[in-house]
LUMLUMDO-833464 format. One record per residue (C-alpha): residue in three letters; x, z negated, y. Coordinates in pm, whole numbers, padded with zeros to 5 digits, always signed. Layout:
BEGIN
ALAXZY
...
***
This chain:
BEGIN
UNK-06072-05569+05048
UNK-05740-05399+04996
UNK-05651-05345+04630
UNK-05323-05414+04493
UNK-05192-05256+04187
UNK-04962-05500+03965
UNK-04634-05491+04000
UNK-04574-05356+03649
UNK-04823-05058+03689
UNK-04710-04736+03632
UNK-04611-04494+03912
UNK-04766-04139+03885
UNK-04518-03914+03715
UNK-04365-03607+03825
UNK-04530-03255+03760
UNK-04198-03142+03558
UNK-04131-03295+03240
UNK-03800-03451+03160
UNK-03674-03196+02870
UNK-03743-02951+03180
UNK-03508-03175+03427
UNK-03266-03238+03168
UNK-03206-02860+03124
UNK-03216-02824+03481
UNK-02903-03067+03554
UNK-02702-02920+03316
UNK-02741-02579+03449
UNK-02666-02736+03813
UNK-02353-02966+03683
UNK-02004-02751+03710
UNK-01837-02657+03426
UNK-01540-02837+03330
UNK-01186-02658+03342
UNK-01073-02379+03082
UNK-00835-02574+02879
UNK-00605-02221+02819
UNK-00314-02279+03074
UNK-00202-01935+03001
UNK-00488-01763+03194
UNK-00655-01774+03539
UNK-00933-01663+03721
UNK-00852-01355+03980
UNK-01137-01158+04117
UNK-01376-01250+03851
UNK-01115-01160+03564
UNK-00901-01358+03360
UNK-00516-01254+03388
UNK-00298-01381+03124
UNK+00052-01506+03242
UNK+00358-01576+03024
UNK+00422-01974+02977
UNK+00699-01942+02709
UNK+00935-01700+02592
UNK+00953-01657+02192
UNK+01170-01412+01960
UNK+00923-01128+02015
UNK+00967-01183+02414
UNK+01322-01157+02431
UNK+01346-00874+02181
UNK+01138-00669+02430
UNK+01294-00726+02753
UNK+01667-00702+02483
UNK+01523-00348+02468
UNK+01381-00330+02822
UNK+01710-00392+02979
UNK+01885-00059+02708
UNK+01630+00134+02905
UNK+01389+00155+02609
UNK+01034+00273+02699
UNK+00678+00078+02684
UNK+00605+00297+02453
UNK+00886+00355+02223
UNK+00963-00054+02226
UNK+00607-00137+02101
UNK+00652+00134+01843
UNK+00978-00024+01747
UNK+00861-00386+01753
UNK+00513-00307+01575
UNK+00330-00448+01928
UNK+00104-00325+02164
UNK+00170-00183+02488
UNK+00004-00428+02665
UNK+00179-00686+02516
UNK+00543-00519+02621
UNK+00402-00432+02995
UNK+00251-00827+03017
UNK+00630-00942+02908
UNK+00828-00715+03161
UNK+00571-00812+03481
UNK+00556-01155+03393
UNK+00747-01390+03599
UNK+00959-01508+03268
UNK+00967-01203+03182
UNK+01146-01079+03528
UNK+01397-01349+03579
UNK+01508-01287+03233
UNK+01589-00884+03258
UNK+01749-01041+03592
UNK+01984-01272+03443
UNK+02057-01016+03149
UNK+02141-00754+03419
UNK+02364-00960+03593
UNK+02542-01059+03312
UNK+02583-00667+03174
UNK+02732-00631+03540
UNK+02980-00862+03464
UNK+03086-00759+03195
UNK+03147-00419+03321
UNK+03333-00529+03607
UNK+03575-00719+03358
UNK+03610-00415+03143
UNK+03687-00173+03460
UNK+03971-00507+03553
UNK+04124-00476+03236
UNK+04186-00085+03232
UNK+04311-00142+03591
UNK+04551-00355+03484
UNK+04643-00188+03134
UNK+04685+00103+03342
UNK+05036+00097+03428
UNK+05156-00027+03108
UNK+05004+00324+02978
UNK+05158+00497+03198
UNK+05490+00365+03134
UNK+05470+00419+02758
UNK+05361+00829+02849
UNK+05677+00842+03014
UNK+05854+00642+02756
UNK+05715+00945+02529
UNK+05761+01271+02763
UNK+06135+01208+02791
UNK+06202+01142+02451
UNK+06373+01429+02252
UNK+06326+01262+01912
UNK+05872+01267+01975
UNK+05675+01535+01862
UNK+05622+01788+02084
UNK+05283+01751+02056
UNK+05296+01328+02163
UNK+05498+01482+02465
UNK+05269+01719+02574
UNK+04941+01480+02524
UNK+05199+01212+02754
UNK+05231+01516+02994
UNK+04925+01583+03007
UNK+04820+01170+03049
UNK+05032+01199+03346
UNK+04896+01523+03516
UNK+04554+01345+03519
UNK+04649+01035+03620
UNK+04809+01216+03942
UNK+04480+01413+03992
UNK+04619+01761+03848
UNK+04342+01850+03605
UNK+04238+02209+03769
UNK+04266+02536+03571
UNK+04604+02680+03568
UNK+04709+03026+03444
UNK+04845+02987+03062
UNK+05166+03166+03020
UNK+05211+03332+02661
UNK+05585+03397+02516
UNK+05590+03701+02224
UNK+05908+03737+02122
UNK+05910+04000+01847
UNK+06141+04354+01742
UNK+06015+04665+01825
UNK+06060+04904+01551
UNK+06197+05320+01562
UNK+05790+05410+01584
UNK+05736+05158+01875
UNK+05998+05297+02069
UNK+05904+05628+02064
UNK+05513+05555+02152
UNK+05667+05375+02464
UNK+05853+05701+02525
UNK+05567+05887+02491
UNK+05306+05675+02692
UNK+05601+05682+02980
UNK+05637+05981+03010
UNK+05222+06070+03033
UNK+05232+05843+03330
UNK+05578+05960+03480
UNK+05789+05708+03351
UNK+06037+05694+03131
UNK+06153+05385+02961
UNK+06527+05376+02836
UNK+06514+05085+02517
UNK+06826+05123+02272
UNK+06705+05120+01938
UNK+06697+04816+01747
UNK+06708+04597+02044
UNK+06525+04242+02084
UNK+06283+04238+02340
UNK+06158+03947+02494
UNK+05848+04018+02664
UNK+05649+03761+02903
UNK+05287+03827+02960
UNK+05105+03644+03165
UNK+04726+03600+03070
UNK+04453+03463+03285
UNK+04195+03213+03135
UNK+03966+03428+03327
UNK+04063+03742+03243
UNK+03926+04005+02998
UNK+04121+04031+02685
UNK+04081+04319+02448
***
């Protein structure tokens, strides 16, 4: 005669315990998400990636983009290297220095627009100033000299040195004597002026 067990019997348990399966699921279940947005998982490692842009952000790449070094902007700042390196290769970080390059650009181009067109008017007043008698000499030669560069002459040029002085009784008679130790004889009437033109060479030896 078959026995049957009641339906409220108890069926044999299982060998592990239920503190033991309890632990076991939780190792098994996945772990939820990292709630930091500002890092992800690469290889194994977490890389931190800019999200926002605060003071201390755009004072580095303010620096980055003067041509400031890692090193000397964290110095300057009071931050880390790391710190300035993760701000100039983040993406932020990049469009930023972008847009701030652009806009330096700009601005240059605009600055090289207005000399082009102030140019002329510059010119024209250096003229204005060269041909006027009642300037200083010195405003005329600086116009001159505006001129000259403006046309491309800026080379070196041989300087050309005026001495106009009187030779006295004693001078005359050394020039007498020198001319005559190298076969020449120099005729000068006493107390004459004597303009004499020498030309020096920037490149030659003076003594």
């Amino acid at each position: 005669m078959a026995l049957l067990y009641p339906l409220t019997s108890t069926m044999p348990s299982s060998p592990i315990s239920t503190g033991a399966r309890l632990r076991l699921g939780s190792n098994l279940a996945p772990s939820p998400a990292s709630p930091n947005l500002n890092s992800h998982q690469i290889n194994g490692s977490k890389k931190k990636t800019l999200q926002t842009l605060r003071a201390r952000h755009h004072n580095i790449i303010r620096l980055l983009v003067q041509g400031f070094t890692h090193q000397a902007i964290a110095d300057h700042l009071e931050v880390s290297v790391g710190m300035v390196s993760r701000t100039a290769n983040s993406e932020l970080g990049k469009q930023k220095i972008l847009a701030m390059q652009a806009e330096a650009d700009t601005a240059s181009i605009d600055i090289v627009r207005e000399f082009a067109e102030l140019a002329p008017v510059a010119l024209e007043v250096a003229e204005d100033i060269m041909v006027d008698n009642t300037e200083k000499a010195s405003d005329r030669l600086n116009a001159v000299k505006v001129i000259l560069q403006g046309a491309g002459h800026t080379g070196n040029h041989n300087r050309l040195d005026i001495n106009v002085h009187h030779l006295t009784d004693e001078d005359i008679q050394a020039a007498k004597m020198l001319g005559r130790e190298r076969g020449k004889v120099f005729e000068i009437e006493e107390g004459k002026e004597v303009e004499e033109a020498v030309i020096l060479s920037e490149n030659s030896d003076e003594s």
